[in-house]
Every structure is written in C-alpha cells, then in structure tokens.
VEXVEXZA-364743 format. One record per residue (C-alpha): x, y, z. Coordinates in steps of 0.02 Angstrom, whole numbers, padded with zeros to 5 digits, always signed. Layout:
BEGIN
XYZ;...
! end
This chain:
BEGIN
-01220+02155-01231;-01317+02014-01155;-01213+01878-01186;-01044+01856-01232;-00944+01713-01254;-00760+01648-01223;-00645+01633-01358;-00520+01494-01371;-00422+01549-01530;-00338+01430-01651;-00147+01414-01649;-00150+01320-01791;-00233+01433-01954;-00277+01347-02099;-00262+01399-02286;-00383+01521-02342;-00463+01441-02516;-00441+01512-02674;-00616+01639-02704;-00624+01567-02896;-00636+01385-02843;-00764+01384-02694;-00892+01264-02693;-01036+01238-02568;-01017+01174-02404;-00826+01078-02419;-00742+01202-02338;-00752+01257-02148;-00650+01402-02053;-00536+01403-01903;-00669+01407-01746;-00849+01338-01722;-00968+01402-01573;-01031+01273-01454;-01161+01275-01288;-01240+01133-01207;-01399+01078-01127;-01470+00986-00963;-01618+00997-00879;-01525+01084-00738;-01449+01226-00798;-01531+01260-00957;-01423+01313-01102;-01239+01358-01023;-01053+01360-01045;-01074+01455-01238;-00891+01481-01309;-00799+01496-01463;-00656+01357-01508;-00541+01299-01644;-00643+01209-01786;-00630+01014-01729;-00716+00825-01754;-00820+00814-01605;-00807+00675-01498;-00974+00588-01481;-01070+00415-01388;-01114+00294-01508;-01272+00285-01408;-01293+00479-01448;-01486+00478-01461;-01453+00595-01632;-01396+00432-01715;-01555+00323-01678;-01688+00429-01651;-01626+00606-01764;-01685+00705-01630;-01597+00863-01721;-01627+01008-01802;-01522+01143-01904;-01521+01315-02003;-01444+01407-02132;-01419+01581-02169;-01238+01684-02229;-01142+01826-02199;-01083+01948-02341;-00949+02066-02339;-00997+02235-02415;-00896+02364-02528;-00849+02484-02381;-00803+02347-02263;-00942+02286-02157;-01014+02129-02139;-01201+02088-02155;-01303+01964-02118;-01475+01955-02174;-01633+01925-02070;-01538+01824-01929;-01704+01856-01816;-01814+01767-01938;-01703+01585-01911;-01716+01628-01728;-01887+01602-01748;-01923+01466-01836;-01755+01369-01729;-01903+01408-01599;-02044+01317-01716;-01920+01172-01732;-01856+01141-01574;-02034+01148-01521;-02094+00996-01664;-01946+00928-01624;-01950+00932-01424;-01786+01013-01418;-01781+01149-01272;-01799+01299-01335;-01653+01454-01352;-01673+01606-01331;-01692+01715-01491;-01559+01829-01458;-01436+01711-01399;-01443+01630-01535;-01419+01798-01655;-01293+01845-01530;-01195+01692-01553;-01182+01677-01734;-01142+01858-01754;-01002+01824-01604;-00919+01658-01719;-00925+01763-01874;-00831+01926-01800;-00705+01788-01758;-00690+01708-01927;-00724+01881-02035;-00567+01866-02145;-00636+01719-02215;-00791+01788-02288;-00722+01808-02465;-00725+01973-02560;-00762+01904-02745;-00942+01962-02806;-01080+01811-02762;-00982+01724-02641;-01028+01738-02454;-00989+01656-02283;-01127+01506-02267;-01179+01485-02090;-01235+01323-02001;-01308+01326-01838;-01396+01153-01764;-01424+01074-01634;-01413+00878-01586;-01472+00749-01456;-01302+00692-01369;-01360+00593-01228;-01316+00411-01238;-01468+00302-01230;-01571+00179-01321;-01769+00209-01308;-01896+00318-01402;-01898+00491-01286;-01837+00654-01288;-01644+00680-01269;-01590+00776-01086;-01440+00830-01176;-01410+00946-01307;-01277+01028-01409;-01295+01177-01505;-01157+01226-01617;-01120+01342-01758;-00997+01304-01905;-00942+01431-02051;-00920+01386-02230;-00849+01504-02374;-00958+01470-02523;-00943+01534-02691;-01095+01563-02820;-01209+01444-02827;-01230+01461-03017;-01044+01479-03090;-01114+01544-03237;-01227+01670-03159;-01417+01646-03128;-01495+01502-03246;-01646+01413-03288;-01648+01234-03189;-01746+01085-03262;-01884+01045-03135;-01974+00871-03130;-02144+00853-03050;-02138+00689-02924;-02251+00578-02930;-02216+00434-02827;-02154+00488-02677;-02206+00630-02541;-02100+00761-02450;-02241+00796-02304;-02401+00763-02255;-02525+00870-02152;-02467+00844-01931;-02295+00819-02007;-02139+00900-01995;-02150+00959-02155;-02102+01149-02080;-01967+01099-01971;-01814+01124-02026;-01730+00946-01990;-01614+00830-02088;-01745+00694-02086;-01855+00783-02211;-01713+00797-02323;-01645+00613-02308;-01835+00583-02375;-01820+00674-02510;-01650+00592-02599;-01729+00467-02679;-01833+00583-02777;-01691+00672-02832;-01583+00536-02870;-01741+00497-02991;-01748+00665-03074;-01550+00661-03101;-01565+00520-03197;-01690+00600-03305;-01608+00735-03340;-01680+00867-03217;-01604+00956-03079;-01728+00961-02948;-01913+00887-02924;-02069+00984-02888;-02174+00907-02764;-02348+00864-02726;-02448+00866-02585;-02443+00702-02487;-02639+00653-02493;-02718+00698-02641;-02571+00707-02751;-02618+00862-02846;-02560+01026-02748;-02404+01100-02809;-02285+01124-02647;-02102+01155-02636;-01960+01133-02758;-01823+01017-02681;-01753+01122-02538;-01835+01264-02602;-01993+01376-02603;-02083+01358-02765;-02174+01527-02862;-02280+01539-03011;-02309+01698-03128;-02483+01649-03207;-02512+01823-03297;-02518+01945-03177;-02536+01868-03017;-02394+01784-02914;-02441+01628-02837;-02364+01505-02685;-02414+01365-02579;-02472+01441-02416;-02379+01383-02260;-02521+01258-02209;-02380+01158-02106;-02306+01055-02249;-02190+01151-02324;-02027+01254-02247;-02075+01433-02177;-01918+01506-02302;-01865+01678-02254;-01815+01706-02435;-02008+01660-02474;-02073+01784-02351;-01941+01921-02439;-01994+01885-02585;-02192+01915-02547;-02138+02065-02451;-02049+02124-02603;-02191+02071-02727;-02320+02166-02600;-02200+02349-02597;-02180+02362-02782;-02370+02346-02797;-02404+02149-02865;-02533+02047-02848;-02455+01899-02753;-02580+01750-02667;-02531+01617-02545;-02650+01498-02606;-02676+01317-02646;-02628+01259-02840;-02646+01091-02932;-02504+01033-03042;-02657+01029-03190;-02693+01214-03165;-02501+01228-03184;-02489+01130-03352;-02645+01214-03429;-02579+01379-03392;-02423+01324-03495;-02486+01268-03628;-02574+01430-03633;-02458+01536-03628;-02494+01625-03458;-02369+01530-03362;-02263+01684-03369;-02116+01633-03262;-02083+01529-03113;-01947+01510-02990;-01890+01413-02827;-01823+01526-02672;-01688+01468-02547;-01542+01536-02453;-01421+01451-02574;-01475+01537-02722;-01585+01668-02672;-01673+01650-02827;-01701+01493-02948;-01775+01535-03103;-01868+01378-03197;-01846+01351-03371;-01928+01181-03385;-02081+01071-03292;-02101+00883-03337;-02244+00798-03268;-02282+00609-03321;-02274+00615-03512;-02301+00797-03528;-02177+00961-03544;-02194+01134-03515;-02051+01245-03561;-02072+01434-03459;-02012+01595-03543;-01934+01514-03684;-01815+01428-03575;-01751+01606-03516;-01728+01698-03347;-01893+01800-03330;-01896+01966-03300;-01970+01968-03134;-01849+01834-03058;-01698+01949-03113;-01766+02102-03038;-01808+02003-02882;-01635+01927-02881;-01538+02092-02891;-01622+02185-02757;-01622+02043-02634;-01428+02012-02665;-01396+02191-02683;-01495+02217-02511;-01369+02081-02444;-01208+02150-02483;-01251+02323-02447;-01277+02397-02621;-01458+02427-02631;-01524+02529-02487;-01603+02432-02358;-01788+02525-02290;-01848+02371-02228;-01719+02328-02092;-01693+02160-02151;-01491+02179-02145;-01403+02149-01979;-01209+02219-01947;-01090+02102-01855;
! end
C-alpha cells in the first residue's frame, strides 16, 4: 500500500445510536482522519485520531474568505460482511476540480481514496446493519492560516469525519414537492457553480426557506442569465422523462458534476434509453405537463440516491407528474443503484470499492 497512516485510537468509546432513530448528519463516530498543508512539504503528517472540536485561529482565512471545499459519499455494509463504498475515485476527481476553482493545492487521488477507506476500516462497527441506512462520509478541506487579506491560504487541513445515517425517506422512497425559483440564482456561467463548496449552498437557503413556506420541499432552479433553463434541484441533479427520452442539464460549469448523475446516465445508456444532456426551458417543462408526456421526473444525490417528483409549481401554475406517484423508471433506477451499493445486485461496472 502506498500510504498508510498512524492510528491514535480512542480510549474513550461512545454509544453506538439506536439503527431505528438515525437521522442525517447529527451523529459522528469515535476517530476522524486529518493531514496538513504548507508550501514546503506538501500534504504530510496524515493520521487517524479520536473524533474531537478542532482548535482553530480566529483569523483562520476559512472564516473570512471560505476558501474551502468538501465531499460526500458513504459506506454500506453488505449481507456477507463486507463493506462497500461506491465510486470513491469519482470524488477524487472532482476534490481535484475543486481544489483547482478553489486554489486549494491539489491531493493526490489515491491518497485521498486511501484515506477514507483507512478512517472507515477504523470506525466499521459503526456502519449500521438495518436496510437503507449507511455510514455518510465527509471529507473537506479548509484554509487554516491566520490572516486578513484576499489571497490564497498557505495552510491547509484536510480531514475526514464519519456519520451513521439512516434512510433518508422514513417511509421509503416518495414523491417531493418541487418549486421552480424565480427570484434568485444558484450559478452563473465562470462561477463555481461545479465546485463542490459550502458557499454555493449558503446561497441557496434563502430559496429554500421560500419554498418551505409554500409548502414545497425543495426548489428547482434556473439558469442565472436568461432565467429560463431548467438546472439542478436543491442539492441535487434534476431528470425529466418527456415520453421516451431522458433529459438533464449538461455540465456546462453551473451545475455540480454528481456521480449519482453520471450513474444514472450510465445506467439509462446499458439498459438501452434514449437519455440527452441537453439544454431545457422551464416552458418546455410545463407544456410537456400539461400534455401529458411529462412522464416522470426525479432529482439525484448521494443522500437519496434517487428523488422522485410528484409536483412542479412555477409562478401561478402546477404540474402534478405521474399522478403524484413514484414512476416506474425512478424505482427501477433506485433499486439497482442501492442494490449495487450494498452488494445485492451484481456489480459489472466496477463502480463498488471494498475497504
């Protein structure tokens, strides 16, 4: 193995949780990995330590200037034992697109694999057994370096923190209420639109906090300059079944690279579908409600894997999608990317990695 890492072990366990009340991101294991930058010796001094607050300058140039950048993928523990993670390599590579928006040095792709598969051997027992729940992963990376002025950080931290999650939908996979935004932007061509980074989502509360209080779970959302191209849903990617054809916004540098996206067009592409990566305005949408060949639609994500869409509002207009109902497509899509992450549908692809 390339790299290993030391491990400082906890003397101090905590409580697992119960598996029947887990809910996302509240609950963090025993260790975290962490590795630092400088200009000198690169990335160094990788290791594995009890979970702990981090003490931090309040200068840290993270704070002023959110010179930062995360990811998210999890870890699934499979009938016979072993634990999976899927398509590590792909959040290795766009960490690499990031850091490089972002001016954050880049890491080496298989350190960075090799580090999150070396914190989750050490926290394995926490990855809980009860059918949809999984072990989220969080790796980032922040500007530590105490200054005040507008440059690139010479310090860095990289770190790696483990959550036990439980299903995102308690009840099993439902139709969300989706409003279309029209006030505010997520991105706009030269952006950072594709990076994955926390100020992208801080932008995008407001909208949300908006749809809540209408009554919808997430907002669709437009293009940032002429206000008519359908883009991504929330955190999500965003898909639309107009009869036979499968179409979603094409990664122009505006919306997030998703690696459940690029599964799902992989998947759409093997079983023989027409899919297109193609431009869409929110009209062409509507009209192909009202007409009936809005077929299904659904939002991909890491979270959920799959988000079907049972309802689009859009100024004074409505569109409910398959009667309200999980289509048909988004439940066979659903099964065989969960099943191909816990081990119970065969993987041919090599998209599943063994810790």
């Amino acid at each position: 193995m390339k790299y290993q890492f030391p491990v400082n072990k906890t003397t101090n366990p905590k409580q697992k949780p119960d598996p029947d009340t887990l809910r996302f991101g509240q609950v963090f294991t025993d260790h975290m990995f962490i590795m630092e930058y400088t200009p000198e010796k690169g990335w160094h001094n990788g290791r594995i330590q009890p979970y702990a607050p981090l003490q931090i300058d309040p200068a840290a140039a993270v704070f002023h200037y959110a010179q930062e950048m995360f990811e998210g993928l999890k870890a699934y523990k499979s009938k016979d034992g072993r634990v999976l993670l899927f398509r590590p390599d792909m959040n290795a590579k766009r960490t690499a697109n990031t850091n490089e928006r972002m001016c954050i040095p880049h890491i080496d792709e298989e350190l960075f694999v090799e580090a999150i598969k070396a914190v989750v051997d050490v926290d394995k027992d926490w990855i809980p057994g009860k059918k949809g729940t999984s072990l989220y992963i969080r790796p980032f990376i922040i500007a530590d370096e105490p200054f005040l002025g507008v440059r690139p950080a010479d310090h860095y931290l990289f770190m790696i923190i483990l959550s036990p999650v439980g299903p995102y939908y308690e009840g099993g996979l439902a139709p969300t209420k989706i409003y279309v935004e029209n006030e505010f932007v997520r991105a706009t061509p030269g952006g950072t639109g594709f990076a994955k980074i926390g100020g992208n989502y801080a932008a995008g509360l407001k909208s949300q906090e908006k749809a809540h209080e209408s009554g919808y779970e997430q907002v669709l959302w437009l293009d940032g300059v002429e206000r008519k191209y359908v883009e991504e849903i929330g955190t999500s990617n965003a898909f639309f079944r107009i009869e036979d054809e499968v179409i979603t916004a094409p990664l122009t540098g505006t919306i997030l690279p998703g690696i459940t996206r690029d599964s799902v067009i992989n998947l759409l592409q093997k079983w023989g579908l027409k899919v297109s990566e193609r431009r869409m305005t929110i009209d062409e949408v509507f009209e192909a409600g009202k007409s009936g060949k809005l077929v299904e639609m659904f939002a991909t994500g890491t979270a959920a894997v799959i988000s079907p869409v049972g309802e689009l509002a859009w100024k004074d207009e409505k569109v409910v999608i398959n009667k309200g109902q999980i289509g048909e497509l988004s439940q066979k899509l659903y099964d065989e990317l969960y099943g191909l992450q816990i081990g119970e549908v065969e993987d041919t692809l090599g998209w599943t990695v063994e810790v």
